[in-house]
C-alpha positions as a LaTeX table, in Angstrom:
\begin{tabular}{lrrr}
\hline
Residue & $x$ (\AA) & $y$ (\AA) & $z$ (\AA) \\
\hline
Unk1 & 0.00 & 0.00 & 0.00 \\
Unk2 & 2.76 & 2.33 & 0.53 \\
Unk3 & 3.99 & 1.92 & $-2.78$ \\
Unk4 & 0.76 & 2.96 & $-3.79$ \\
Unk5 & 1.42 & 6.72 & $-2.40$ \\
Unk6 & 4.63 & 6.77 & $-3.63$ \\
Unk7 & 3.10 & 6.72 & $-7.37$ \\
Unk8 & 0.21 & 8.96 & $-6.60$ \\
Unk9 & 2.74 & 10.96 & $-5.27$ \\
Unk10 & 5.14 & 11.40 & $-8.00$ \\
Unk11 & 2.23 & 11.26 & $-10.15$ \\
Unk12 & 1.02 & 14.64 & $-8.66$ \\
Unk13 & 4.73 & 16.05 & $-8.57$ \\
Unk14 & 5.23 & 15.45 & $-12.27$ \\
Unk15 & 1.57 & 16.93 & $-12.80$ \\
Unk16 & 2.11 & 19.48 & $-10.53$ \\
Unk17 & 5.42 & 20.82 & $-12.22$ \\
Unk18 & 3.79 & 20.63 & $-15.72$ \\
Unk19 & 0.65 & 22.53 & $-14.99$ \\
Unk20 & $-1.78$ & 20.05 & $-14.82$ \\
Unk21 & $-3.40$ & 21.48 & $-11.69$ \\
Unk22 & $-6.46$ & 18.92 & $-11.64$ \\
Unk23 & $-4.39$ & 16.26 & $-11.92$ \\
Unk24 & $-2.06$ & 17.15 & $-9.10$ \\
Unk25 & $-5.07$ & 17.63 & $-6.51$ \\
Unk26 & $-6.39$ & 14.47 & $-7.52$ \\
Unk27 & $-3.19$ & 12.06 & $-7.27$ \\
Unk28 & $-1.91$ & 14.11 & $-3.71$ \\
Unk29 & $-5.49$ & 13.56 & $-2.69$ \\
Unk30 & $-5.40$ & 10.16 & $-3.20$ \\
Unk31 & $-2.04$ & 9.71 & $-1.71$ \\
Unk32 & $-3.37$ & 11.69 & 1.50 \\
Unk33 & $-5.99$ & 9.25 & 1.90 \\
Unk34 & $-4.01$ & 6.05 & 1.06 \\
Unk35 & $-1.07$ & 7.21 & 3.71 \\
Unk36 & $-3.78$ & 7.46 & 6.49 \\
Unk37 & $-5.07$ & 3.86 & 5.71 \\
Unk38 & $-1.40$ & 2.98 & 6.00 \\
Unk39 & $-0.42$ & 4.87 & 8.98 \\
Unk40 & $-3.52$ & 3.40 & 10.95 \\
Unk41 & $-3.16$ & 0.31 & 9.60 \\
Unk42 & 0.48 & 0.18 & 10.67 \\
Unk43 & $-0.46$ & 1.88 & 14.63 \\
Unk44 & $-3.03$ & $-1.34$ & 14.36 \\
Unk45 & $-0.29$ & $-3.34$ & 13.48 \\
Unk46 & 2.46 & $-2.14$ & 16.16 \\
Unk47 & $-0.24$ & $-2.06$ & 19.01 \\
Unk48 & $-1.51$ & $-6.19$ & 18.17 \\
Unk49 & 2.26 & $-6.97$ & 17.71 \\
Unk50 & 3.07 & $-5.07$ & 21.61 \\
Unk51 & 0.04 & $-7.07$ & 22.76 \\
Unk52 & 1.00 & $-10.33$ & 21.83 \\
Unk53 & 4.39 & $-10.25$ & 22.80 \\
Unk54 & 3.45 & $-9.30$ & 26.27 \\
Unk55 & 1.42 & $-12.62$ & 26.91 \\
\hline
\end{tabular}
């Protein structure tokens, strides 16, 4: 999934740098929204991970 907001990322760099204003709002949208999935998916992650290991 990361990945993923690497290449909206880039994707709304390049757009961003070539004037394709849409575009760019769109992709760095999207890679907003995908990062947050990630970063709660990973907290989710971390806290099962310090849960288990504690047992």
């Amino acid at each position: 999934m990361l990945s993923w907001v690497l290449v909206f990322l880039v994707v709304a760099i390049i757009a961003g740098l070539l004037g394709f204003t849409g575009i760019a709002v769109q992709a760095a949208g999207i890679a907003k929204i995908l990062f947050f999935i990630f970063l709660v998916l990973f907290v989710f992650s971390l806290v099962v991970h310090l849960v288990r290991r504690n047992k």
